[in-house]
mmCIF entry with sequence, helices, sheets and N, C-alpha, C, O atoms, coordinates in Angstrom:
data_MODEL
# 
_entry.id   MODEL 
# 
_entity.id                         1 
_entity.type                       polymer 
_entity.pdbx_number_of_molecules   1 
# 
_entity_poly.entity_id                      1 
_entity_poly.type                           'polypeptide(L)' 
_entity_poly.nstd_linkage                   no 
_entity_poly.nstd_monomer                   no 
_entity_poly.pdbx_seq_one_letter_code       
;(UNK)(UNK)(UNK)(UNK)(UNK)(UNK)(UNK)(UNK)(UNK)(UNK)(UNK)(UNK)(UNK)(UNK)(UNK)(UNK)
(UNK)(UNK)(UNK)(UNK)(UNK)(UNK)(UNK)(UNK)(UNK)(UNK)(UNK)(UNK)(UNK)(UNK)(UNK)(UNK)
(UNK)(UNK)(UNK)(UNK)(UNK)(UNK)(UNK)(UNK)(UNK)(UNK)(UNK)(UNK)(UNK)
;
_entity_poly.pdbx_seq_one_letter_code_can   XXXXXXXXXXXXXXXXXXXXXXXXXXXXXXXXXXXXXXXXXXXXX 
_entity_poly.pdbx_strand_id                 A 
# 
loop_
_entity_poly_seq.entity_id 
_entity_poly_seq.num 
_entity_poly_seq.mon_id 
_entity_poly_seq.hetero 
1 1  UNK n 
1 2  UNK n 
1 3  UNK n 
1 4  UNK n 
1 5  UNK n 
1 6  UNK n 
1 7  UNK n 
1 8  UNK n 
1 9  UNK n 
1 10 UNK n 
1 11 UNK n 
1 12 UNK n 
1 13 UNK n 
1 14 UNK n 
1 15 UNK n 
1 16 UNK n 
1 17 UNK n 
1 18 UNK n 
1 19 UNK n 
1 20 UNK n 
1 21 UNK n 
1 22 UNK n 
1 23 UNK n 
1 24 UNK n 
1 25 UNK n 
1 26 UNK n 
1 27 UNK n 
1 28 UNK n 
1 29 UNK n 
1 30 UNK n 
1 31 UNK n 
1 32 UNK n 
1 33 UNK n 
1 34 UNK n 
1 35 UNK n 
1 36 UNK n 
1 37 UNK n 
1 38 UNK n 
1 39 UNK n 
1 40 UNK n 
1 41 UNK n 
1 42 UNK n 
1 43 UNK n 
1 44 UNK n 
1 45 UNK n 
# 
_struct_asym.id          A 
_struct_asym.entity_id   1 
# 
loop_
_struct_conf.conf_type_id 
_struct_conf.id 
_struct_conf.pdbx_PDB_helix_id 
_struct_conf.beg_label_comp_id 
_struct_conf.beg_label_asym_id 
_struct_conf.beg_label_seq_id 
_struct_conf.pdbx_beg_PDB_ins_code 
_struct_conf.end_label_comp_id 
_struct_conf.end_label_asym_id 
_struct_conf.end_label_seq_id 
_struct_conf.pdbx_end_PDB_ins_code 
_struct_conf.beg_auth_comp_id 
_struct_conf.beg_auth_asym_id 
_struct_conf.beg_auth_seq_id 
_struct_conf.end_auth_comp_id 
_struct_conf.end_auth_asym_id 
_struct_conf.end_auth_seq_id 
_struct_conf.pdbx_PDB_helix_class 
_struct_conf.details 
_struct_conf.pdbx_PDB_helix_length 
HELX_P HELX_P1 AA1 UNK A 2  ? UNK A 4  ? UNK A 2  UNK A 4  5 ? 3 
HELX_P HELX_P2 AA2 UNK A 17 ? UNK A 20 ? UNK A 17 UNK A 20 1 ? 4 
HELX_P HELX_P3 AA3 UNK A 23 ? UNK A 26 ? UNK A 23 UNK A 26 5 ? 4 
HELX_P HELX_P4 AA4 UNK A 41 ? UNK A 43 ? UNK A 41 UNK A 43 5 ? 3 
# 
_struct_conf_type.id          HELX_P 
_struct_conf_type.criteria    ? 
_struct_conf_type.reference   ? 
# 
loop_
_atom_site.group_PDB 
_atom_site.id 
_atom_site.type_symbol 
_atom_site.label_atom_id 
_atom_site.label_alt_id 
_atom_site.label_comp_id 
_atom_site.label_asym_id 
_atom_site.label_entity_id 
_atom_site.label_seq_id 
_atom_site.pdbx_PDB_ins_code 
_atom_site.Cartn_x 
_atom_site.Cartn_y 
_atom_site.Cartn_z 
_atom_site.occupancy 
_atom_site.B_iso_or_equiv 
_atom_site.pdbx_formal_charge 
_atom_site.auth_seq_id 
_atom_site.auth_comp_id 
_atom_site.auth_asym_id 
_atom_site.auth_atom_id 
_atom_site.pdbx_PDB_model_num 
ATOM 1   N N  . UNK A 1 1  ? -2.702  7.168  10.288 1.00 0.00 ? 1  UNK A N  1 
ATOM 2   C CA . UNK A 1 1  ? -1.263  7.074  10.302 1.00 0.00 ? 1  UNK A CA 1 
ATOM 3   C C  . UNK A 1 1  ? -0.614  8.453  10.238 1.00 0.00 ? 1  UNK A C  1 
ATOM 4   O O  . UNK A 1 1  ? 0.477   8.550  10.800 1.00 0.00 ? 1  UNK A O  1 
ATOM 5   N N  . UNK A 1 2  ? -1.172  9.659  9.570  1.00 0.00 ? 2  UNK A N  1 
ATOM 6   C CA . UNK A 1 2  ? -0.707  10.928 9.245  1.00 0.00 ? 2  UNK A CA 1 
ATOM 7   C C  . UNK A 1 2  ? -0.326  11.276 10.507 1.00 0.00 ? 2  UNK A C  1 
ATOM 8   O O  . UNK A 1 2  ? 0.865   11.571 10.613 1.00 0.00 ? 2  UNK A O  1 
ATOM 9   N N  . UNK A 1 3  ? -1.331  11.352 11.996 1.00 0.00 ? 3  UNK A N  1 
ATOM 10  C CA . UNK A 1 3  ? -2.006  11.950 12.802 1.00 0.00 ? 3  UNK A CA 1 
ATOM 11  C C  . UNK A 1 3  ? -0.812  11.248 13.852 1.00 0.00 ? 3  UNK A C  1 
ATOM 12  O O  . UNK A 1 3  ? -0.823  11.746 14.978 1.00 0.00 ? 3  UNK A O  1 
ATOM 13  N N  . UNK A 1 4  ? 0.258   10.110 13.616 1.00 0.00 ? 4  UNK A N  1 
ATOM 14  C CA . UNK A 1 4  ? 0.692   9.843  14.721 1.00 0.00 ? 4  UNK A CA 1 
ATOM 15  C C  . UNK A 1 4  ? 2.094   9.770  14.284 1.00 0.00 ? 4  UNK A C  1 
ATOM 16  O O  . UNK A 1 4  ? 3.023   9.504  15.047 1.00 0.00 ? 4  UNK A O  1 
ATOM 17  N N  . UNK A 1 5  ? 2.204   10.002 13.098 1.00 0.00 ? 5  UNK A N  1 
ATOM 18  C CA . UNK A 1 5  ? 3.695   10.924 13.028 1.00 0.00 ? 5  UNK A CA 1 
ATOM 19  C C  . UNK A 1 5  ? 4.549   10.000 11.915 1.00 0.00 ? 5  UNK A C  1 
ATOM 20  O O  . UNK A 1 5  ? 5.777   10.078 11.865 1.00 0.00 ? 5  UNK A O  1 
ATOM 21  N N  . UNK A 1 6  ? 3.576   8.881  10.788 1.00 0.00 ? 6  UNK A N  1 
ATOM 22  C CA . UNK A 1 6  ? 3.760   8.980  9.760  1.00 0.00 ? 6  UNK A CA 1 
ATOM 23  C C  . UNK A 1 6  ? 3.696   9.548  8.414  1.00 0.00 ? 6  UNK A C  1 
ATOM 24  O O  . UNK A 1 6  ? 2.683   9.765  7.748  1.00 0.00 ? 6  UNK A O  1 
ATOM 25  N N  . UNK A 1 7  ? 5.002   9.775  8.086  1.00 0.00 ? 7  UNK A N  1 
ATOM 26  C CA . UNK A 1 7  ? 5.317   10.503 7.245  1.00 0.00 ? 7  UNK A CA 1 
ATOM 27  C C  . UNK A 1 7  ? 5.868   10.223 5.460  1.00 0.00 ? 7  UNK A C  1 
ATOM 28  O O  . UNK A 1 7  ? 6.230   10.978 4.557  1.00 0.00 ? 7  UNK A O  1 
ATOM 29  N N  . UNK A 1 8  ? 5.779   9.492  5.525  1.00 0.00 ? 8  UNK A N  1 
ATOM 30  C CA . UNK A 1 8  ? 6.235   8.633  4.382  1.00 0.00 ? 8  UNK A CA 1 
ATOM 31  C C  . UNK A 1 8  ? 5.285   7.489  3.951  1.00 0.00 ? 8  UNK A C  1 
ATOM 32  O O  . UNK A 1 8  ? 4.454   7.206  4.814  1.00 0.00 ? 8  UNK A O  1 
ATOM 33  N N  . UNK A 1 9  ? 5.212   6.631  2.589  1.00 0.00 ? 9  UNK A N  1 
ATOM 34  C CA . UNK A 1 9  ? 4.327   5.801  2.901  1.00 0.00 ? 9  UNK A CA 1 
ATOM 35  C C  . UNK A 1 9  ? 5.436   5.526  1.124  1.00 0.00 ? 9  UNK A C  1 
ATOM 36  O O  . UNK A 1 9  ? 6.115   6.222  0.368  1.00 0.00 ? 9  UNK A O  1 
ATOM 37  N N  . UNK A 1 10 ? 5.000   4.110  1.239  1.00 0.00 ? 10 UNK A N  1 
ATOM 38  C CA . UNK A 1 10 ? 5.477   3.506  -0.319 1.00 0.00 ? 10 UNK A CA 1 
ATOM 39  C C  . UNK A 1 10 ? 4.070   2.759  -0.399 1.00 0.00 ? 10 UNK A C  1 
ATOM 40  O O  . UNK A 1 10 ? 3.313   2.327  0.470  1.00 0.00 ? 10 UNK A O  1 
ATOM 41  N N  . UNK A 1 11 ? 4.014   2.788  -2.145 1.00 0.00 ? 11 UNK A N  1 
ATOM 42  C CA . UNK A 1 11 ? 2.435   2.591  -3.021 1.00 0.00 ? 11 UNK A CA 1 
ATOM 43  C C  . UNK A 1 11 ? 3.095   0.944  -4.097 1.00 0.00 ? 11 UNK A C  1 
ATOM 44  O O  . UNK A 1 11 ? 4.130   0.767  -4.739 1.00 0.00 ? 11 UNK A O  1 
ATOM 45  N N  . UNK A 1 12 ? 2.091   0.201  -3.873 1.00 0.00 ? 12 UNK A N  1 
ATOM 46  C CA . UNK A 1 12 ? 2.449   -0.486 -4.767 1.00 0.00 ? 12 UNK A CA 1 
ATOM 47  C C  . UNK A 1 12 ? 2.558   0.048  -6.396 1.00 0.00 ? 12 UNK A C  1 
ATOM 48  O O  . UNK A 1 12 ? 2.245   1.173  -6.785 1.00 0.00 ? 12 UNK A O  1 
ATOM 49  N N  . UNK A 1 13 ? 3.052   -0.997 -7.180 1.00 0.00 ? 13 UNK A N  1 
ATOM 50  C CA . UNK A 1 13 ? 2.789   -0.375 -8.750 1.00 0.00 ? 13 UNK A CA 1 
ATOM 51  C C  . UNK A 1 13 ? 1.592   0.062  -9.150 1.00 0.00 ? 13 UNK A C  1 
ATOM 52  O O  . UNK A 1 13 ? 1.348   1.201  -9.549 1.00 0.00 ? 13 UNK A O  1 
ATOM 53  N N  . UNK A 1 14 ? 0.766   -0.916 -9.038 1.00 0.00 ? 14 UNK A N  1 
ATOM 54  C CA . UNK A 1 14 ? -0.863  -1.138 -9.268 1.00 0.00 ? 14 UNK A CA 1 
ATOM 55  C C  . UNK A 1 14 ? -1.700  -0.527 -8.453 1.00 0.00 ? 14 UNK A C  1 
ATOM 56  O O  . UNK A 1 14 ? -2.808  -1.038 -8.290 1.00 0.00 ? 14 UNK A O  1 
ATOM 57  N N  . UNK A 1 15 ? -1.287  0.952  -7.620 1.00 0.00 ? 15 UNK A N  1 
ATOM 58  C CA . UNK A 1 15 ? -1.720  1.821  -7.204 1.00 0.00 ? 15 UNK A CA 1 
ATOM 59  C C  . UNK A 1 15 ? -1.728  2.589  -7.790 1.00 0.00 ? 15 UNK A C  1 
ATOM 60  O O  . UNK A 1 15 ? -1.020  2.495  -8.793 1.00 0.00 ? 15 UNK A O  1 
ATOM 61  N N  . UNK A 1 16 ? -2.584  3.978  -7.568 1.00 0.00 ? 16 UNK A N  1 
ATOM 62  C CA . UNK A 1 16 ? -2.741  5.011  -8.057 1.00 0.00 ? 16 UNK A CA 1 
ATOM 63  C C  . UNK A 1 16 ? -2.671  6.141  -7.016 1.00 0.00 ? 16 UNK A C  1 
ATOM 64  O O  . UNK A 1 16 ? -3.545  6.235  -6.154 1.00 0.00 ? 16 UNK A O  1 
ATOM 65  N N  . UNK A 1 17 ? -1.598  7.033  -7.092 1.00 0.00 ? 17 UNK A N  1 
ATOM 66  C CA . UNK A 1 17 ? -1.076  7.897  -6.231 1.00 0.00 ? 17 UNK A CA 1 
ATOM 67  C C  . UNK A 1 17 ? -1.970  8.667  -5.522 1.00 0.00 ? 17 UNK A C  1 
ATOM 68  O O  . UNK A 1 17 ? -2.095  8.881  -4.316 1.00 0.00 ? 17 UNK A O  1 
ATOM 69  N N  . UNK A 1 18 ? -2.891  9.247  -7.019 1.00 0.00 ? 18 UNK A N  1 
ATOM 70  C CA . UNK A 1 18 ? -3.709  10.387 -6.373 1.00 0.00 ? 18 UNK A CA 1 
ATOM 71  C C  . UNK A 1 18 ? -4.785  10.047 -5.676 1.00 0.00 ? 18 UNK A C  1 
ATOM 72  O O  . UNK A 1 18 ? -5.451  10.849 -5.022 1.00 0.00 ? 18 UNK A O  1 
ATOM 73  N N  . UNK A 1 19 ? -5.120  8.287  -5.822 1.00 0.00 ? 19 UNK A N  1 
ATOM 74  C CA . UNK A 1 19 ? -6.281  8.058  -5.016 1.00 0.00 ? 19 UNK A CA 1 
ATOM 75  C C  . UNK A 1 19 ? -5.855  7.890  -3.811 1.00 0.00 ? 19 UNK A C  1 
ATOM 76  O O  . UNK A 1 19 ? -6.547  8.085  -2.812 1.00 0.00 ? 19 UNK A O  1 
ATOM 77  N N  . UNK A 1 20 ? -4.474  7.450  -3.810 1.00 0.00 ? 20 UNK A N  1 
ATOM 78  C CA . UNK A 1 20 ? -4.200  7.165  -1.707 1.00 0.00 ? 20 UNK A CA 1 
ATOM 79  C C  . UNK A 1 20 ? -3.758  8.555  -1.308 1.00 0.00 ? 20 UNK A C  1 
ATOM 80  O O  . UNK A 1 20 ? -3.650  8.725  -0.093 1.00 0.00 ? 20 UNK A O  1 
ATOM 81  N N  . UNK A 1 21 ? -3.456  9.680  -2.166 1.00 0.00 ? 21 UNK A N  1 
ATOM 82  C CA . UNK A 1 21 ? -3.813  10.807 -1.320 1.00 0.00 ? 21 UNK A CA 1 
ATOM 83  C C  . UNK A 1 21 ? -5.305  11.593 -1.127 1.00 0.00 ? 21 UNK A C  1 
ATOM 84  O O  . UNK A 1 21 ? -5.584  12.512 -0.357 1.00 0.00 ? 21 UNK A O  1 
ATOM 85  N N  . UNK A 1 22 ? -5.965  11.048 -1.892 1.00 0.00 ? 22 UNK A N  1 
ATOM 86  C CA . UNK A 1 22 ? -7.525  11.362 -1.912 1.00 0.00 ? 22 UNK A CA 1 
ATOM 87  C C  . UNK A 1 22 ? -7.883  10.966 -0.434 1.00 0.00 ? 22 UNK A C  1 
ATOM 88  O O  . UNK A 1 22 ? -8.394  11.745 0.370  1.00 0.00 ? 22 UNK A O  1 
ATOM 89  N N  . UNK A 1 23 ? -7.545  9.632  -0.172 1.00 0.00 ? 23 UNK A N  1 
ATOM 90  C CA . UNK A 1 23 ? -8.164  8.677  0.963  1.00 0.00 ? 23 UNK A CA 1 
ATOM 91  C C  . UNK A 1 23 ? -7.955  9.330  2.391  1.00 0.00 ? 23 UNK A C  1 
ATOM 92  O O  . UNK A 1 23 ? -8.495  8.968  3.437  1.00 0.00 ? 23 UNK A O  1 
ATOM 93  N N  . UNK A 1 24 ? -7.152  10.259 2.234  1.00 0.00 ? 24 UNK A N  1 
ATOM 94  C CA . UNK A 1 24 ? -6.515  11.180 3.731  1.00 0.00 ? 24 UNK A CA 1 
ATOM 95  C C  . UNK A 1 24 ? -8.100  11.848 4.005  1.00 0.00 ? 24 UNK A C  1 
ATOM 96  O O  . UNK A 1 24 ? -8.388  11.767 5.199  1.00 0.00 ? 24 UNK A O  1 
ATOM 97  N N  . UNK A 1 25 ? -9.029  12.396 3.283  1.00 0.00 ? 25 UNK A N  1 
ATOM 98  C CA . UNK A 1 25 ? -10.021 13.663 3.197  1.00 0.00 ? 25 UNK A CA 1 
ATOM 99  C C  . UNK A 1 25 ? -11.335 12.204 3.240  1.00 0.00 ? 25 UNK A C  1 
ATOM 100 O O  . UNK A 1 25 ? -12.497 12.526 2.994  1.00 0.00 ? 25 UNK A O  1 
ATOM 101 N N  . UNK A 1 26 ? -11.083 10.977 3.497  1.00 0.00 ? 26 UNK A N  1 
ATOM 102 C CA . UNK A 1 26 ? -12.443 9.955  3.287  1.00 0.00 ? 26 UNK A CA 1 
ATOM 103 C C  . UNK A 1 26 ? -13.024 10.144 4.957  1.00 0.00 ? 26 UNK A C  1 
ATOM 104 O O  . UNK A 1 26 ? -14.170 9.868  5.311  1.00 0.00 ? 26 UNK A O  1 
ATOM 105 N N  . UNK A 1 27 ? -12.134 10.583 5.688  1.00 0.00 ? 27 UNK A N  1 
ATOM 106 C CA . UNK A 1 27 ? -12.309 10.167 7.652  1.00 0.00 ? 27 UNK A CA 1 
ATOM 107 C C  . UNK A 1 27 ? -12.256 11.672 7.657  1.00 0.00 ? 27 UNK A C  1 
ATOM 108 O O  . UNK A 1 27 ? -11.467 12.410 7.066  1.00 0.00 ? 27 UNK A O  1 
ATOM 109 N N  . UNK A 1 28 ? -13.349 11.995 8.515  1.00 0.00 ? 28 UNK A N  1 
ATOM 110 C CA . UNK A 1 28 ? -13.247 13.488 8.806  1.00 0.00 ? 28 UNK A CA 1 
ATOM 111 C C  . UNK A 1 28 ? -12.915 13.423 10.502 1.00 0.00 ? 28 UNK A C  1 
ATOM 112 O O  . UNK A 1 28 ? -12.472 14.384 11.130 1.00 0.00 ? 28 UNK A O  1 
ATOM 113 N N  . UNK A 1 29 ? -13.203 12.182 11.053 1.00 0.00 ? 29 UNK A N  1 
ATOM 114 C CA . UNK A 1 29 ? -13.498 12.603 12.373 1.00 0.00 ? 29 UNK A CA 1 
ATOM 115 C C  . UNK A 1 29 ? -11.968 11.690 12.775 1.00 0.00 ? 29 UNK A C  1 
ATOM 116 O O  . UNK A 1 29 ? -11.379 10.919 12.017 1.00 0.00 ? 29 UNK A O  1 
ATOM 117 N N  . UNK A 1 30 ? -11.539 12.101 14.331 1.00 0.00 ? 30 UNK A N  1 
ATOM 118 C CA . UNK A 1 30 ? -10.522 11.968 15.137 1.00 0.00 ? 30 UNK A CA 1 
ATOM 119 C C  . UNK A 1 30 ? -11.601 10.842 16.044 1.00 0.00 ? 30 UNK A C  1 
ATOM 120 O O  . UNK A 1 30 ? -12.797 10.958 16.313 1.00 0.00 ? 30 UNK A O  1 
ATOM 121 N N  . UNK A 1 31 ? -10.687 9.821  16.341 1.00 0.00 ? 31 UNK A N  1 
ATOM 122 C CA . UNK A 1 31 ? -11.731 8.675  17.372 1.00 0.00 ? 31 UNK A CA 1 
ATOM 123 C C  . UNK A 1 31 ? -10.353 8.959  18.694 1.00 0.00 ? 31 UNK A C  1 
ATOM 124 O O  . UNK A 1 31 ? -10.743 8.383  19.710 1.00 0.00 ? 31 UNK A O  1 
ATOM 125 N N  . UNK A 1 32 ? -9.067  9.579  18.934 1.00 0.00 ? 32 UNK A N  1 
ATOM 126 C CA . UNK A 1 32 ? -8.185  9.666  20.164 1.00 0.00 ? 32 UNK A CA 1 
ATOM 127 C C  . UNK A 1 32 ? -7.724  10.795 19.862 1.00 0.00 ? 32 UNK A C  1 
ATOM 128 O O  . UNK A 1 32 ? -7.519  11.097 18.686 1.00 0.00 ? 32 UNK A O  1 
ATOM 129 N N  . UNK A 1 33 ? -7.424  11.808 21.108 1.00 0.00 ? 33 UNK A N  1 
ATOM 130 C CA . UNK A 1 33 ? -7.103  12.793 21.318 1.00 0.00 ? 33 UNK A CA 1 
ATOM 131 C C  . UNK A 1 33 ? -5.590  12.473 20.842 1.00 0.00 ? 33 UNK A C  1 
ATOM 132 O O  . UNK A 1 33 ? -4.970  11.430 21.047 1.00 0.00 ? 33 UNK A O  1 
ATOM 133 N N  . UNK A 1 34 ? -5.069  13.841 20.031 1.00 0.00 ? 34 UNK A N  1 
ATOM 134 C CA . UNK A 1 34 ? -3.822  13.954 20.137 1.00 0.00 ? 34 UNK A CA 1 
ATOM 135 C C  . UNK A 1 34 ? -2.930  15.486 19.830 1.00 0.00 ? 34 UNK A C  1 
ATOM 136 O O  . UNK A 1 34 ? -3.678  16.462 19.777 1.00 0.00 ? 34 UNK A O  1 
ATOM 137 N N  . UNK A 1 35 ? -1.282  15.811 19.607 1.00 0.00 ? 35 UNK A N  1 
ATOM 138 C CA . UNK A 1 35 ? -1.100  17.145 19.854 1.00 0.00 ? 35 UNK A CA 1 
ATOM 139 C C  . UNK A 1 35 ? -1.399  17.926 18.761 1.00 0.00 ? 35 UNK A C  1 
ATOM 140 O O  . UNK A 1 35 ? -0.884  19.038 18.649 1.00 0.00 ? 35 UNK A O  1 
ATOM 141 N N  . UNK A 1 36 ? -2.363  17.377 17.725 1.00 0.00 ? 36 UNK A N  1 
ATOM 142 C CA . UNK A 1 36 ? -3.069  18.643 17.174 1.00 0.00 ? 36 UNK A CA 1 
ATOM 143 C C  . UNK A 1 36 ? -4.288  19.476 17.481 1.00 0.00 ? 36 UNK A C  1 
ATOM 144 O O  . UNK A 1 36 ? -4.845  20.397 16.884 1.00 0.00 ? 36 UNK A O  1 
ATOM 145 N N  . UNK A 1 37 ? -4.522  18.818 18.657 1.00 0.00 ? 37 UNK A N  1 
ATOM 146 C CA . UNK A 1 37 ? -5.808  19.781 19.176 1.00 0.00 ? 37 UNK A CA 1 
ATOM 147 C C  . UNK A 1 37 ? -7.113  19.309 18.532 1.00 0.00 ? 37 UNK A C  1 
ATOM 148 O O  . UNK A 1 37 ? -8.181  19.741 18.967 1.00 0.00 ? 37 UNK A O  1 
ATOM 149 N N  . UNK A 1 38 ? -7.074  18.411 17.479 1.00 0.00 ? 38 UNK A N  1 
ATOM 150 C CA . UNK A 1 38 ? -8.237  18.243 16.937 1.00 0.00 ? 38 UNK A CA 1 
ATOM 151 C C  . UNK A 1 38 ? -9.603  17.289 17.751 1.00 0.00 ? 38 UNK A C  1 
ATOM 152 O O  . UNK A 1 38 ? -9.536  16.060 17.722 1.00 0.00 ? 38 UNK A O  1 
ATOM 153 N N  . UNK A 1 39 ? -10.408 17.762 18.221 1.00 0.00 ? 39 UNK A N  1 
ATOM 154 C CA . UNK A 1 39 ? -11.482 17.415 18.568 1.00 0.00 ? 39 UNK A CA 1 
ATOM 155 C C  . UNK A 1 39 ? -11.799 15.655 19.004 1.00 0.00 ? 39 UNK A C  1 
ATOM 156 O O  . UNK A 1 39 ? -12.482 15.617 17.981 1.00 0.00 ? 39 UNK A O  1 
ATOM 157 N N  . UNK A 1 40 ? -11.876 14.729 19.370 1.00 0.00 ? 40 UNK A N  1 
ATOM 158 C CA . UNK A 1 40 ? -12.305 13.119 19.320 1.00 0.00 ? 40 UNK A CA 1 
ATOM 159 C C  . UNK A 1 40 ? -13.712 13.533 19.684 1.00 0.00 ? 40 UNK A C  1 
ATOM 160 O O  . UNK A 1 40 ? -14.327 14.389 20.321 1.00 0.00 ? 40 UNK A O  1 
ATOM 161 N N  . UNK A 1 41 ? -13.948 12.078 18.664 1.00 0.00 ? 41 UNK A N  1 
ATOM 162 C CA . UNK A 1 41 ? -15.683 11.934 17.952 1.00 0.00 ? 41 UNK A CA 1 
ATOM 163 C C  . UNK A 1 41 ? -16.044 12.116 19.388 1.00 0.00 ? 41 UNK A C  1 
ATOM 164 O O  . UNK A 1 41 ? -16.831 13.039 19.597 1.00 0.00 ? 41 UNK A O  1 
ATOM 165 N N  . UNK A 1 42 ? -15.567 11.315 20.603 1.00 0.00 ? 42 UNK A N  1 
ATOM 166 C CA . UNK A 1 42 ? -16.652 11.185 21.635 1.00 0.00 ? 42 UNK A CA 1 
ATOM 167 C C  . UNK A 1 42 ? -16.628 12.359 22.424 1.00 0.00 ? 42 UNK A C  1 
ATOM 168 O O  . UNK A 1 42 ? -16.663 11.960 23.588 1.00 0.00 ? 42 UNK A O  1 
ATOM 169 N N  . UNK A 1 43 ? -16.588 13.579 22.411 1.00 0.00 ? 43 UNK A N  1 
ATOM 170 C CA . UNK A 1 43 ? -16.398 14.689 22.724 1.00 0.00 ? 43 UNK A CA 1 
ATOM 171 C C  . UNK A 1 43 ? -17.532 15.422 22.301 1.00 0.00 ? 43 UNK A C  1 
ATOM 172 O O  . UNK A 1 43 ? -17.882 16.455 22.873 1.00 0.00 ? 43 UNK A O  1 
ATOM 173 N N  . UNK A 1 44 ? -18.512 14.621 20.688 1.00 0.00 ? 44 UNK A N  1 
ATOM 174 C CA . UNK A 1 44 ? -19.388 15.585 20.045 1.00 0.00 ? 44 UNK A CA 1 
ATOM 175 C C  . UNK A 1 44 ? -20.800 15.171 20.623 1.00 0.00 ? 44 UNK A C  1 
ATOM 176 O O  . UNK A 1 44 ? -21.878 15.703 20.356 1.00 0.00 ? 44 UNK A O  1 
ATOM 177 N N  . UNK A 1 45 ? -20.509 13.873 21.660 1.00 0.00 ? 45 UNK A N  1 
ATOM 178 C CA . UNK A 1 45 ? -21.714 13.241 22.105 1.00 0.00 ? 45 UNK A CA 1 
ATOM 179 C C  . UNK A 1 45 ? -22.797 14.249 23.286 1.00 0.00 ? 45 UNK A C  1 
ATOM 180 O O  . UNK A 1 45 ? -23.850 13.776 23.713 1.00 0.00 ? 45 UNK A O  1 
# 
């Protein structure tokens, strides 16, 4: 969601903040090209 130009996000109560910003760093890889230049997985094949 970061990657396509969301910017905002609301957390339930019974969330914990720092873990849904943890969760950004869980996906390292890009699966569609887009305007950050960053690499898609099928590119590393």
């Amino acid at each position: 969601m970061q990657r396509c130009g969301i910017n905002s996000f609301q957390l339930r109560e019974d969330k914990d903040m720092q873990d849904a910003l943890n969760a950004f760093t869980e996906l390292s890889v890009k699966y569609q090209t887009a305007a950050d230049g960053a690499e898609p997985v099928y590119k590393y094949r």
